[in-house]
C-alpha positions as CSV (number, residue, x, y, z in Angstrom):
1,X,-60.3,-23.8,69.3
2,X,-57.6,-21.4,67.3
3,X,-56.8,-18.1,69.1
4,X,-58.0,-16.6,65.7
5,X,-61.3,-18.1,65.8
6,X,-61.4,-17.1,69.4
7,X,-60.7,-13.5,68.7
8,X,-63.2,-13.7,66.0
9,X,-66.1,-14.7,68.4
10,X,-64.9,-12.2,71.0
11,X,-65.8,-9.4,68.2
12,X,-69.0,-10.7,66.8
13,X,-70.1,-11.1,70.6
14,X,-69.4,-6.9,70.6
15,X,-71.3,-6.2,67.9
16,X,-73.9,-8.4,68.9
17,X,-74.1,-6.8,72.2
18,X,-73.8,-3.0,70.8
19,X,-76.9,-4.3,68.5
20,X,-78.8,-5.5,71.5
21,X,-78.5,-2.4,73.0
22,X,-80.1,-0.4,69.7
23,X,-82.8,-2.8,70.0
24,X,-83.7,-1.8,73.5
25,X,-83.3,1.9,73.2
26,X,-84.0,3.1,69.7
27,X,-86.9,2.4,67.2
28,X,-84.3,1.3,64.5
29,X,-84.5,-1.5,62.3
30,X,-81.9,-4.5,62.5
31,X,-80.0,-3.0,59.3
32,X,-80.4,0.5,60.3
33,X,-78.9,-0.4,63.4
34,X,-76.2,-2.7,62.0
35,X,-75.3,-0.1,59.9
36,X,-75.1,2.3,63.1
37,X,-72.8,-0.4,65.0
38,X,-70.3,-0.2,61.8
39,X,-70.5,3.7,61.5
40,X,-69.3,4.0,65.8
41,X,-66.7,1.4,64.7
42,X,-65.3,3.3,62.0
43,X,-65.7,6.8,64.3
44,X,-63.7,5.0,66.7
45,X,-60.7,4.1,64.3
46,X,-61.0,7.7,62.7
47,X,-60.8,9.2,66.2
48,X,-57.8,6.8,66.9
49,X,-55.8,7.4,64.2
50,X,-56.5,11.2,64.1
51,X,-57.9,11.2,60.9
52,X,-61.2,14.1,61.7
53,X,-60.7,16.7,63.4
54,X,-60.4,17.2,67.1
55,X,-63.8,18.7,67.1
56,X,-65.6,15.2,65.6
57,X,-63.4,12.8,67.4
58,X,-65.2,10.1,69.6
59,X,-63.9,10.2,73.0
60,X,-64.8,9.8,76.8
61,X,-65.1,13.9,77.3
62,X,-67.5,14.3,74.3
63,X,-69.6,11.2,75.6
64,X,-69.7,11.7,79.5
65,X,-69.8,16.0,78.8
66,X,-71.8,16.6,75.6
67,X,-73.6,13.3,75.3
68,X,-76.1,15.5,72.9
69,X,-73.5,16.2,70.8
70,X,-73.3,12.8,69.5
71,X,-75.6,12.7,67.1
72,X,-74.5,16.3,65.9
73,X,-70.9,15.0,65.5
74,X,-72.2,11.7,63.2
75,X,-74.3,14.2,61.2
76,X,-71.6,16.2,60.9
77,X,-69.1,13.4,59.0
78,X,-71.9,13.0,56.8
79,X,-71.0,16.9,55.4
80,X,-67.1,16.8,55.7
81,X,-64.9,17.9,52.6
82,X,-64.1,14.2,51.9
83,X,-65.7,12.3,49.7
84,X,-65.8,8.7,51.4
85,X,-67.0,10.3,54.8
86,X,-69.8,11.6,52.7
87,X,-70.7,8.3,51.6
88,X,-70.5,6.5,54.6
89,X,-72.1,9.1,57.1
90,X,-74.3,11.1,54.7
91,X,-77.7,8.6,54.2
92,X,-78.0,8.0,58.0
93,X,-81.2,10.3,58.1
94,X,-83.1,8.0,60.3
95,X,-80.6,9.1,63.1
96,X,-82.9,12.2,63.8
97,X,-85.5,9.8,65.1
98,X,-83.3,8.9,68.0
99,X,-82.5,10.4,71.2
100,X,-78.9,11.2,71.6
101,X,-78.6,9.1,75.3
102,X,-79.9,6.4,73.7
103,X,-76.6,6.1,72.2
104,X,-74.6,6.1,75.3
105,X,-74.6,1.9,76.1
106,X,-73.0,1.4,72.4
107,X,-70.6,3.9,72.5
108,X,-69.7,3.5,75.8
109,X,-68.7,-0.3,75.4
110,X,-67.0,0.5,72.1
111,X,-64.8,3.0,73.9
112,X,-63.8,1.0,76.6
113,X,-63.2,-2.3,74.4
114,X,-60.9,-0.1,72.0
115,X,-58.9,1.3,75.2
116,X,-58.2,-2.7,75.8
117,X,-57.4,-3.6,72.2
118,X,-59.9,-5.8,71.5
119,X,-61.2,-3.9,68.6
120,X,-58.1,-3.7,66.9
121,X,-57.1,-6.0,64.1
122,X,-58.6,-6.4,60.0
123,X,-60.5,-9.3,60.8
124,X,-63.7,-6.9,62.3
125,X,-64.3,-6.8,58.9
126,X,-64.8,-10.0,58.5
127,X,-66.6,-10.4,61.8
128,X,-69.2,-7.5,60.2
129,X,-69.9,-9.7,56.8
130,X,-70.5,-12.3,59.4
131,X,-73.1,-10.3,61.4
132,X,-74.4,-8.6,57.7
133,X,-75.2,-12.4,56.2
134,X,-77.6,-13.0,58.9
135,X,-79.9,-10.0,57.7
136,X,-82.0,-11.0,55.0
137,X,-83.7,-8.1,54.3
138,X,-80.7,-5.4,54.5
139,X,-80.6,-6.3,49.9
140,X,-76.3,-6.6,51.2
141,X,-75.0,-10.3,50.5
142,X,-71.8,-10.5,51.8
143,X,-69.6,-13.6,50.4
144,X,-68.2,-16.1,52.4
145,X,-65.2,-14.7,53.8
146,X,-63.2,-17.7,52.1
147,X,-64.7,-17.4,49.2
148,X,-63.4,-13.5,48.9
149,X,-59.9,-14.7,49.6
150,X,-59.8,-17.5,47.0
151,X,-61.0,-14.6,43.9
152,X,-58.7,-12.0,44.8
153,X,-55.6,-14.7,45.4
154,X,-57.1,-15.9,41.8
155,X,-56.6,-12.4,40.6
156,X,-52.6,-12.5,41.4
157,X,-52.4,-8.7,41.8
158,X,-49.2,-6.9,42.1
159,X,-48.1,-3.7,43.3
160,X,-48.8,-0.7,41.6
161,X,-52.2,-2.4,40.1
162,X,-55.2,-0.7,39.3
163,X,-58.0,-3.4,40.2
164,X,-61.7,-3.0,39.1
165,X,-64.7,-4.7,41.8
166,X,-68.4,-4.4,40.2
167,X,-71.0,-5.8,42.0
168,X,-69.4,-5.8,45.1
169,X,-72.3,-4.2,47.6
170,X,-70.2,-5.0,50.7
171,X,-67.0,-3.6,49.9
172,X,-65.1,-7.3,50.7
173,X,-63.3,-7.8,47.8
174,X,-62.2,-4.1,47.3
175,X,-60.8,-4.9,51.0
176,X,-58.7,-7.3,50.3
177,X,-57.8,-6.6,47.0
178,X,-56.6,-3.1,48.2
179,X,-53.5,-5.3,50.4
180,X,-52.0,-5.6,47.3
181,X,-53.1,-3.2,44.5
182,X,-52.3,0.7,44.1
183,X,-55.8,1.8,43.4
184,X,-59.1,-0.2,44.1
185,X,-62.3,1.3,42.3
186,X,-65.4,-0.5,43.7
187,X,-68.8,0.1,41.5
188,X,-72.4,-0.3,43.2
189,X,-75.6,-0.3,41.9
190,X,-77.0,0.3,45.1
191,X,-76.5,3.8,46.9
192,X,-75.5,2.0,50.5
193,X,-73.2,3.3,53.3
194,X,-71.5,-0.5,53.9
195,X,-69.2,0.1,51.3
196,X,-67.4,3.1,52.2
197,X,-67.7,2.3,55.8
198,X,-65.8,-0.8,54.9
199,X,-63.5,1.4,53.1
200,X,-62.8,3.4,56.2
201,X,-62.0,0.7,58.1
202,X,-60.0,-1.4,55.6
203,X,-56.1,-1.4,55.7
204,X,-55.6,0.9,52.5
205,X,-59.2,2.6,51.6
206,X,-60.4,2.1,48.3
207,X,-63.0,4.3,45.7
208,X,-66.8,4.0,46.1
209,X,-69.1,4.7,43.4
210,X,-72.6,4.2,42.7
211,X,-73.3,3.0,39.4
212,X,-74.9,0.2,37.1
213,X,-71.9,-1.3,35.6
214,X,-74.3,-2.9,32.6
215,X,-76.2,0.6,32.3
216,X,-74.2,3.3,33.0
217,X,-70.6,2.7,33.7
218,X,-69.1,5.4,36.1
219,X,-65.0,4.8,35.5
220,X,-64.6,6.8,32.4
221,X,-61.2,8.4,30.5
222,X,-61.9,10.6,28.0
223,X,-65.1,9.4,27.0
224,X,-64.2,5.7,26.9
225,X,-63.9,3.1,29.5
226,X,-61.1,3.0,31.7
227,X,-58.7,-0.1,31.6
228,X,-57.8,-1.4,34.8
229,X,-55.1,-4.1,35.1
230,X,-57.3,-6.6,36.8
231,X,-60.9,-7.3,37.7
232,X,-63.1,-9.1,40.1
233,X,-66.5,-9.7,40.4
234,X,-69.4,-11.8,41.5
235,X,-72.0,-10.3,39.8
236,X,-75.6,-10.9,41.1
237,X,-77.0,-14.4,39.5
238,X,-80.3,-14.5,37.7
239,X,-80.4,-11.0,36.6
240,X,-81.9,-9.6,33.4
241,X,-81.7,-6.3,31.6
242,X,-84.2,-4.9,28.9
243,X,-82.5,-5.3,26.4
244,X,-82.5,-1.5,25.1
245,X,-79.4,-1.3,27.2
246,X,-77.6,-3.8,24.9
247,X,-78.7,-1.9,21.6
248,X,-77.9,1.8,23.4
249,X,-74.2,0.6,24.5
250,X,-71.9,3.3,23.2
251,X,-69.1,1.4,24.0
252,X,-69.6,-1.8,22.0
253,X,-69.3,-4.2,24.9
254,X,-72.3,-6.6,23.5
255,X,-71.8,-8.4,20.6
256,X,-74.8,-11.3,22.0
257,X,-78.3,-9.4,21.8
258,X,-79.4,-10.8,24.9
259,X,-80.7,-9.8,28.4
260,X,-78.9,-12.0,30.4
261,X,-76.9,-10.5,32.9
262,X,-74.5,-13.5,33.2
263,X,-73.3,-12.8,29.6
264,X,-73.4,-9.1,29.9
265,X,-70.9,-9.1,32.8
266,X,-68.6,-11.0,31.3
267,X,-68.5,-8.7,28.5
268,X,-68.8,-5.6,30.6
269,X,-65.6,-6.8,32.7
270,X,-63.8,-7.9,29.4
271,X,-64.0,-4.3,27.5
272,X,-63.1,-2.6,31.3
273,X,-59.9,-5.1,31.7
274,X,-56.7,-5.2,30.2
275,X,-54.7,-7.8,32.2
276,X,-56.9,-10.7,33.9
277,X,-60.6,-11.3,34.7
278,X,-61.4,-13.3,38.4
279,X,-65.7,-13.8,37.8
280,X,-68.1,-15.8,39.4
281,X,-70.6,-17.3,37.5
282,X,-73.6,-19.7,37.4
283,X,-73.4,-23.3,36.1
284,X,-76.1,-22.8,33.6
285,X,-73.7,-20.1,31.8
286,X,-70.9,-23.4,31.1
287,X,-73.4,-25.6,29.6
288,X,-76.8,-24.0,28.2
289,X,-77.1,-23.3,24.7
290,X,-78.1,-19.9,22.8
291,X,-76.4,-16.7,23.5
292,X,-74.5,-18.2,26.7
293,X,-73.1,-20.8,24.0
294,X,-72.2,-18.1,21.2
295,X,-70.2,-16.5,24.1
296,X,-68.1,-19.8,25.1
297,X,-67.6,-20.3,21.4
298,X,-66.4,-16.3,21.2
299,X,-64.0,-17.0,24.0
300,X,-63.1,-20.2,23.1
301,X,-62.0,-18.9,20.1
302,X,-60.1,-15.7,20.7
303,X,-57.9,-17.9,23.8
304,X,-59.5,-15.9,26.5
305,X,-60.2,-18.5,29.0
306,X,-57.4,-19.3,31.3
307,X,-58.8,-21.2,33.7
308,X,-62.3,-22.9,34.9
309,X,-62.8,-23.6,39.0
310,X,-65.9,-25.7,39.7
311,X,-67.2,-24.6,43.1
312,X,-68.7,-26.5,46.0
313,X,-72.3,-26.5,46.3
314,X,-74.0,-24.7,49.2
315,X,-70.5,-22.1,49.9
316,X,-73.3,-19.1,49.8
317,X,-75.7,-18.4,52.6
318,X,-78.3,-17.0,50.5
319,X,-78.7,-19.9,47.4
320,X,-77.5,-23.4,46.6
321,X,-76.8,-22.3,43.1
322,X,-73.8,-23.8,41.9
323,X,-71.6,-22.0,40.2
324,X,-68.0,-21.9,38.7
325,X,-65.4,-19.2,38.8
326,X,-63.7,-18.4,35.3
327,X,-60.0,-16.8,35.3
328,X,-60.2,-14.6,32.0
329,X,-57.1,-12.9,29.9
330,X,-58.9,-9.7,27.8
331,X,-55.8,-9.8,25.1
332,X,-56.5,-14.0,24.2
333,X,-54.3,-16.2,22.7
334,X,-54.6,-19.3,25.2
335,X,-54.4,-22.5,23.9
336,X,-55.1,-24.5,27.0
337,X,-57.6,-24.2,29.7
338,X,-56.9,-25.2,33.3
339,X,-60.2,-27.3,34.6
340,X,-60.2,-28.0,38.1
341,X,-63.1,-29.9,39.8
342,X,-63.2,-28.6,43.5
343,X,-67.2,-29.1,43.6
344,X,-66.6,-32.8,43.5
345,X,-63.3,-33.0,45.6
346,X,-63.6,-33.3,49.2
347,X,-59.5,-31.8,49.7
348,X,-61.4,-28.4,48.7
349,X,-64.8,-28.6,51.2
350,X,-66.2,-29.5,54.5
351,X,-70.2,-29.9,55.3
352,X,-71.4,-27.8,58.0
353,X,-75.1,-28.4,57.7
354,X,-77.4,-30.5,55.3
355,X,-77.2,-28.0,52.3
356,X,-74.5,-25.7,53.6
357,X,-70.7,-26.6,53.4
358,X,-67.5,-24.8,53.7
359,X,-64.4,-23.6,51.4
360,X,-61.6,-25.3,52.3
361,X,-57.3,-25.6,52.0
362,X,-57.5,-22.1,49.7
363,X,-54.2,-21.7,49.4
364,X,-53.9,-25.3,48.0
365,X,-56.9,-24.2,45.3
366,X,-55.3,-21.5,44.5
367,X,-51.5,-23.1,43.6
368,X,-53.6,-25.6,41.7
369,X,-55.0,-22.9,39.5
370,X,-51.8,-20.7,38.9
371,X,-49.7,-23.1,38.3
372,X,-49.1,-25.7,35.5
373,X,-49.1,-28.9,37.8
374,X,-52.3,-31.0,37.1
375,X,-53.5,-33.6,40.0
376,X,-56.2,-35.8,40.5
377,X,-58.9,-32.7,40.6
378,X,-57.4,-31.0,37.4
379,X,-56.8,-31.5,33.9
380,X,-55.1,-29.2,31.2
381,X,-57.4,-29.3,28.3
382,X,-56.8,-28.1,24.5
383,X,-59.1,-25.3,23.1
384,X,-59.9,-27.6,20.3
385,X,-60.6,-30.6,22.7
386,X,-63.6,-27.7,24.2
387,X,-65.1,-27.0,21.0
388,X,-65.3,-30.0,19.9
389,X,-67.5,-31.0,23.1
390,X,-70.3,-28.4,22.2
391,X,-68.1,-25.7,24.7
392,X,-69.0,-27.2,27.3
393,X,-66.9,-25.7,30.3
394,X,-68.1,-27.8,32.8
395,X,-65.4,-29.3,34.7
396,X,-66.3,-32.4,35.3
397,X,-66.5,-33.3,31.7
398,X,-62.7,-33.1,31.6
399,X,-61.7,-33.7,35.5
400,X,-62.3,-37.6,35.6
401,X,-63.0,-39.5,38.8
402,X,-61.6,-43.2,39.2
403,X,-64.8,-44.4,38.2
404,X,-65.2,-42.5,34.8
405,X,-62.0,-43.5,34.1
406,X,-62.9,-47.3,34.0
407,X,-66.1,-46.3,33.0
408,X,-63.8,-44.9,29.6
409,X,-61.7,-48.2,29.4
410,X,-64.6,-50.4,29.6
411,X,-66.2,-48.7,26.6
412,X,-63.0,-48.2,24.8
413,X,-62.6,-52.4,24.6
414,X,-66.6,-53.1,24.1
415,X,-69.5,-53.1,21.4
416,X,-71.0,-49.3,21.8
417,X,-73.8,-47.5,19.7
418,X,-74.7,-44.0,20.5
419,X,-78.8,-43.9,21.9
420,X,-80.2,-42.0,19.6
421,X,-79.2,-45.0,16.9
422,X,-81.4,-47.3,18.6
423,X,-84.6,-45.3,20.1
424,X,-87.0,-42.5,19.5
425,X,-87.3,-39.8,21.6
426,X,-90.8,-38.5,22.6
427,X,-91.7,-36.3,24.9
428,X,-94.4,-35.7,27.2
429,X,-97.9,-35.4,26.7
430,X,-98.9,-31.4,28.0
431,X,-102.0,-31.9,30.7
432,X,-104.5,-29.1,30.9
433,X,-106.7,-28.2,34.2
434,X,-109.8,-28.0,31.9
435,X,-112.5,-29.7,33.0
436,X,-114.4,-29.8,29.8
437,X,-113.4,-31.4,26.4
438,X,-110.7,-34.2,28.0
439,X,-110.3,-37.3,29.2
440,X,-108.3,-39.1,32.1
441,X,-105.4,-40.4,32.2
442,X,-102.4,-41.3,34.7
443,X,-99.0,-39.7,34.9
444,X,-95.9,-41.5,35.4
445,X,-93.2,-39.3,37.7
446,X,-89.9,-40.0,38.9
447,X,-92.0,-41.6,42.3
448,X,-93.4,-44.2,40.3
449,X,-90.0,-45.6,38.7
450,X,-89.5,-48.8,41.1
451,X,-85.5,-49.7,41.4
452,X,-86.7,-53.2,40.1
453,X,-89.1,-55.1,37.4
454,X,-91.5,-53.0,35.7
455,X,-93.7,-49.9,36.4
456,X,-96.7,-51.4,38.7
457,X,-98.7,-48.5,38.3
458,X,-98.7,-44.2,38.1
459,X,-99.5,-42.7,40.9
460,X,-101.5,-39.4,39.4
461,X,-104.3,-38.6,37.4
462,X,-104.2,-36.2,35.2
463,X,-106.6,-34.5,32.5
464,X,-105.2,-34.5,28.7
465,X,-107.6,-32.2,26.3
466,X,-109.3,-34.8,24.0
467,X,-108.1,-33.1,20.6
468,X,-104.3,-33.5,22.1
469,X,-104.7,-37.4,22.7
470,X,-106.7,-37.9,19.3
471,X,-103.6,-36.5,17.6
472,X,-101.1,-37.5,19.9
473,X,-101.4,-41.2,20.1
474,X,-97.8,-41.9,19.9
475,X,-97.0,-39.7,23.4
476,X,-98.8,-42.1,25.4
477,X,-96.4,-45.0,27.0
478,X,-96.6,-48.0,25.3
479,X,-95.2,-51.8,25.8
480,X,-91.2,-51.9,26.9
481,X,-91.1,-47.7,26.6
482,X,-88.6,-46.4,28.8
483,X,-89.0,-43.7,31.1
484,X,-86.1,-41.3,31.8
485,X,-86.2,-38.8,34.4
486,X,-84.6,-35.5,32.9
487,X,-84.8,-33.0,35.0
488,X,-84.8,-32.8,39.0
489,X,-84.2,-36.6,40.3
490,X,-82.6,-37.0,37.5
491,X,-81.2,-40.6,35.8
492,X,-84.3,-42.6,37.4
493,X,-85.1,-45.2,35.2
494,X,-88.4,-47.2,34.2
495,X,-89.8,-49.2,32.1
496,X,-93.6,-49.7,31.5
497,X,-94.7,-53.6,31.9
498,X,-97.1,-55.2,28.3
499,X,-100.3,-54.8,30.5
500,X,-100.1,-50.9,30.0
501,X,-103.7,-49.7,28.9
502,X,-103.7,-48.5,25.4
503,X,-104.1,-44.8,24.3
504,X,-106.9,-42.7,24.8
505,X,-108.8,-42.2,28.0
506,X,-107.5,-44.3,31.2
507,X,-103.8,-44.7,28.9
508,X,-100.4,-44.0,30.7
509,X,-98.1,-40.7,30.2
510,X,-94.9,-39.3,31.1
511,X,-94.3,-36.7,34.0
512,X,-93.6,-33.5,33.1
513,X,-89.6,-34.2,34.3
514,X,-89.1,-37.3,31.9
515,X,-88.4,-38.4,28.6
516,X,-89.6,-41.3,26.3
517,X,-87.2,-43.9,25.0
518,X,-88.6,-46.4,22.4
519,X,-86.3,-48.7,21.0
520,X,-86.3,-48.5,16.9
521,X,-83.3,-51.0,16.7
522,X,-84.5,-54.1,18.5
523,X,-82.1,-56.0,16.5
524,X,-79.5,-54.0,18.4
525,X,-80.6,-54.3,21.8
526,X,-83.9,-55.2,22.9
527,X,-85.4,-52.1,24.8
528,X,-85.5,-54.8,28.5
529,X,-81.9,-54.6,28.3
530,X,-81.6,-50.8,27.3
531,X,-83.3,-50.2,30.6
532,X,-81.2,-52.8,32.6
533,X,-78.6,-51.3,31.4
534,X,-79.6,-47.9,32.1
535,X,-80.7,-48.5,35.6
536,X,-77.3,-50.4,36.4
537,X,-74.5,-49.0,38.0
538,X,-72.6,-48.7,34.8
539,X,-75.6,-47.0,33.5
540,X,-75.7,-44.4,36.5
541,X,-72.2,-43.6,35.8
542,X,-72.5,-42.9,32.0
543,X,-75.8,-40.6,32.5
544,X,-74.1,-38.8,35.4
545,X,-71.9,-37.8,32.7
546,X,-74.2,-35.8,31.2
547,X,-76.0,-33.9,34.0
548,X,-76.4,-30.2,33.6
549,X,-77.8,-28.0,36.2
550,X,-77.6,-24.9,38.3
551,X,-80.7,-25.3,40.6
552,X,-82.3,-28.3,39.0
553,X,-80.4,-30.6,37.5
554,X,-80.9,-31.9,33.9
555,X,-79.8,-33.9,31.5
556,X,-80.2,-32.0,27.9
557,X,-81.8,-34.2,25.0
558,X,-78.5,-32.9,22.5
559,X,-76.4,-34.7,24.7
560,X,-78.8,-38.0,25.6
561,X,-78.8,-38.8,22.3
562,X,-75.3,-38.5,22.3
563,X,-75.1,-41.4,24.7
564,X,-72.7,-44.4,24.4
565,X,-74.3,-47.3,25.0
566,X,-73.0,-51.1,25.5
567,X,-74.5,-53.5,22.9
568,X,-74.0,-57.0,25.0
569,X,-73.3,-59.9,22.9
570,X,-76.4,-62.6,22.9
571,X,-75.7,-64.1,26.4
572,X,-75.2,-61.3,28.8
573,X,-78.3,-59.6,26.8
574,X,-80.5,-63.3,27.5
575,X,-79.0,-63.1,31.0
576,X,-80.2,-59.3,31.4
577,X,-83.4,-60.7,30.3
578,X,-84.4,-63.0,32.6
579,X,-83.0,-61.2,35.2
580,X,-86.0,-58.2,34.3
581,X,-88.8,-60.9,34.3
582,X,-87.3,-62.5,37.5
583,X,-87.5,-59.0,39.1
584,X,-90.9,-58.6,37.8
585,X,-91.9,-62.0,39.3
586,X,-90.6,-61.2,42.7
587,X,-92.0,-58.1,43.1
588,X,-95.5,-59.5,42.2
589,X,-94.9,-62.2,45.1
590,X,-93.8,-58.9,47.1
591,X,-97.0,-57.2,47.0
592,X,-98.8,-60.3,47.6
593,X,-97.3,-61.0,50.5
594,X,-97.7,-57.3,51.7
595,X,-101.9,-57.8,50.9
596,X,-101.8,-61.3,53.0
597,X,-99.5,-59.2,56.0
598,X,-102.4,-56.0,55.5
599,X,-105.4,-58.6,56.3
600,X,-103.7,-60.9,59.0
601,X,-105.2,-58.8,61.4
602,X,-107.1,-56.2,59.9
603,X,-110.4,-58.4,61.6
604,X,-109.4,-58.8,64.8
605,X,-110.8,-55.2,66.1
606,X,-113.2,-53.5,63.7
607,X,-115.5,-50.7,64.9
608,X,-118.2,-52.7,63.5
């Protein structure tokens, strides 16, 4: 084990044992008292370095002589002349609920462990966002302490800068942005003390203030925004405004009429920026359509994408939403977009758990992305090249793997049709819960697609209002249909055997999650071998081309049809052929045999 991660243990086992002793003498909450823990830490540094005055500093005479006075003294930073102080100290009002002795334990340790040293050093920050991610209900998500170092290294700030952090409710990228840049203003929507505490205790402080940046922008010049030289932000996924705030924006920061916040902050942090733009953002925002589309296309356009960073999954403790990061240059005229696929690239992560992994060889990321050199987990891409592709910014349209790359020369040198040439589309049938005025049917899910031969049989019933299946005749699964699973497991592949009973009441339908293919062109490829096909490895590889997803992954119908498909000449498609019915065959001998091994002994010892 490394001395630093050592150290680092050392720390969070103080702050841990200064929490313990809250717990056992004071009615506080665990982020009331977490929030205590950081406010002795920082009372401690300020004492240190002289920073208060005499009077308010924390030391063994005011503790062992005027152990009352402690809580006086930590009110009394709360209404000091200084504007940080005031935000860090000021909101601790639950502090009149505690006796002043009950203090003593946490101070006392802090005292002793800062005569020793062990308290010094930057990285208590990071030992704090360690102790801060475990508290769930504290409304503080503190990044992964990698994480923060890859966006600000992303942001390549130089001295003298004047760098922007929205969003940033824990202060960490202020932090470490302030290393480097003249001036740090962090914005907050949320009035909390962590920020400026983490200010206080950061190498270079930085500004607090508490504003919406969507609603009501705080850093102002005259009446219009003020430029900073760079930004960097990870603004809260999945939120939406009303979208009176987009038609009341005196500013003209909104061209999209739309609430979603994804789209907003990009254009919040594009009018507030004049050099570059470091911003996390969800998947969905690369590839969805509608405003998050008319907003690639707008960048696109005006050269304002530098570079687009596909991120592990599972980096955040919170949510297993993937998401990207997008380097952004306000002024435009970019050509060329850097795509690097770290979500896919094990040089970039490391698994820690099932669903949680870790962010890996930064600095190696980070060259990658400033840099022109491409590797094996990059590609340099034309604007055009983007547009062309619907805008899609997903990196792993661009950043091929070995097998997509002979996935590419095998199509390049074969017969290919695109599959909306050769089937129809249909989507599910809707079900309804009412009792009254439907019939039965059964419901074919992603569970029911077996990896060989035909659907056997659904696995649900389901009620479909009788009006619906009257009209909707076509919805229900008919001989050689294919099943597609769109959306969750998605890529599964079925396809429904002759037997299937016909339309109407006791008649087979698609889940919810899947899609209808029926072949139109059976001249072109007789829907058996579609599915084969589908189902094969080749297959896999050429729908896993497509797949779109932030939580759930999907594959969208724009792009299915889109889908190259192999047209085998008249032996390999025979060959795929019987290959399906010998399947079929097999498995019927399969289940067979599985009734025979059910009743060999089922009569042995009955409780008849």
């Amino acid at each position: 084990m490394s001395i630093a991660i050592i150290e680092m243990n050392m720390k969070e086992k103080v702050i841990n044992q200064m929490l313990e002793s809250f717990h056992a003498t004071t009615p506080l909450t665990f982020t009331e008292s977490l929030e205590l823990v950081i406010q002795i830490l920082v009372w401690i540094k300020l004492s240190t370095t002289k920073a208060i005055p005499e009077e308010l500093q924390l030391n063994a005479a005011l503790l062992n002589d005027h152990p009352s006075r402690t809580l006086e003294v930590l009110n009394q930073l709360g209404r000091e002349d200084n504007e940080l102080l005031r935000q860090a100290f000021s909101d601790g009002k639950w502090l009149n609920r505690l006796d002043p002795l009950s203090l003593r334990p946490a101070l006392g340790l802090a005292l002793r462990l800062n005569d020793t040293g062990i308290l010094q050093g930057l990285d208590i920050i990071d030992v704090i966002m360690t102790v801060l991610s475990r508290d769930k209900y504290s409304g503080e998500f503190p990044l992964p302490i990698e994480v923060v170092s890859l966006l600000v290294a992303l942001s390549n700030i130089c001295p003298g800068d004047s760098v922007y952090t929205p969003w940033d409710s824990c202060g960490q990228i202020a932090a470490q942005a302030a290393k480097s840049a003249a001036t740090v203003y962090l914005e907050n929507p949320c009035h909390s003390a962590i920020p400026a505490l983490i200010s206080l205790l950061a190498e270079k402080p930085f500004e607090v203030h508490y504003a919406e940046p969507i609603k009501n922008p705080s850093a102002m010049d005259s009446g219009k925004l003020r430029q900073f030289d760079v930004a960097v932000a990870a603004p809260p996924f999945n939120v939406r405004y009303n979208l009176d705030v987009v038609k009341q924006d005196w500013f003209g920061r909104f061209p999209e009429r739309t609430p979603l916040g994804s789209v907003l902050s990009i254009r919040h942090l594009l009018s507030q920026t004049s050099g570059r733009v470091v911003v996390v953002v969800p998947n969905n925002l690369l590839f969805s359509s509608g405003t998050e589309l008319s907003l690639r296309q707008d960048l696109l356009k005006g050269g304002h994408i530098k570079a687009v960073i596909a991120m592990p999954a599972g980096l955040f403790p919170t949510t297993n939403i993937a998401f990207a990061i997008l380097i952004l240059d306000p002024e435009g005229g970019n050509e060329h977009i850097k795509f690097i696929n770290a979500a896919d690239s094990p040089h970039f992560y490391e698994p820690i758990s099932k669903a949680k992994s870790r962010l890996v060889n930064v600095e190696a990321l980070v060259k990658l992305a400033l840099e022109p050199k491409v590797s094996e987990d990059s590609a340099i891409v034309s604007v055009s090249e983007v547009l062309a592709n619907n805008a899609q910014l997903q990196a792993n349209r661009y950043v091929l793997p070995e097998t997509k790359k002979r996935l590419q020369a095998k199509l390049a040198s074969a017969k290919i049709a695109v599959l909306g040439d050769l089937v129809t589309t249909v989507r599910p049938m809707p079900t309804t819960s009412n009792e009254e005025d439907s019939i039965d049917a059964l419901d074919v899910g992603a569970a029911d697609l077996p990896p060989f031969g035909y659907i056997s049989a659904p696995g649900r019933p389901v009620k479909v209002e009788s009006q619906v299946a009257l009209k909707s005749e076509h919805q229900f699964l008919h001989p050689y249909d294919i099943v597609l699973i769109v959306k969750g497991s998605v890529g599964k592949v079925g396809i429904v055997p002759t037997n299937v009973p016909p339309p109407g009441p006791g008649g087979w339908i698609a889940g919810q999650s899947a899609i209808i293919l029926r072949a139109d062109q059976k001249e072109y490829i007789d829907p058996r071998v579609l599915a084969l096909q589908l189902r094969s490895p080749l297959g896999k590889e050429l729908l896993s081309g497509i797949v779109s997803g932030a939580a759930i992954q999907l594959i969208q119908l724009k792009e299915l049809i889109h889908l190259s498909i192999l047209i085998p000449d008249l032996n390999t498609a025979n060959h795929a052929i019987k290959a399906l019915e010998r399947e079929a065959e097999l498995q019927q001998q399969i289940e067979r045999l599985r009734q025979e091994q059910a009743q060999a002994a089922a009569d042995i010892w009955t409780l008849a």
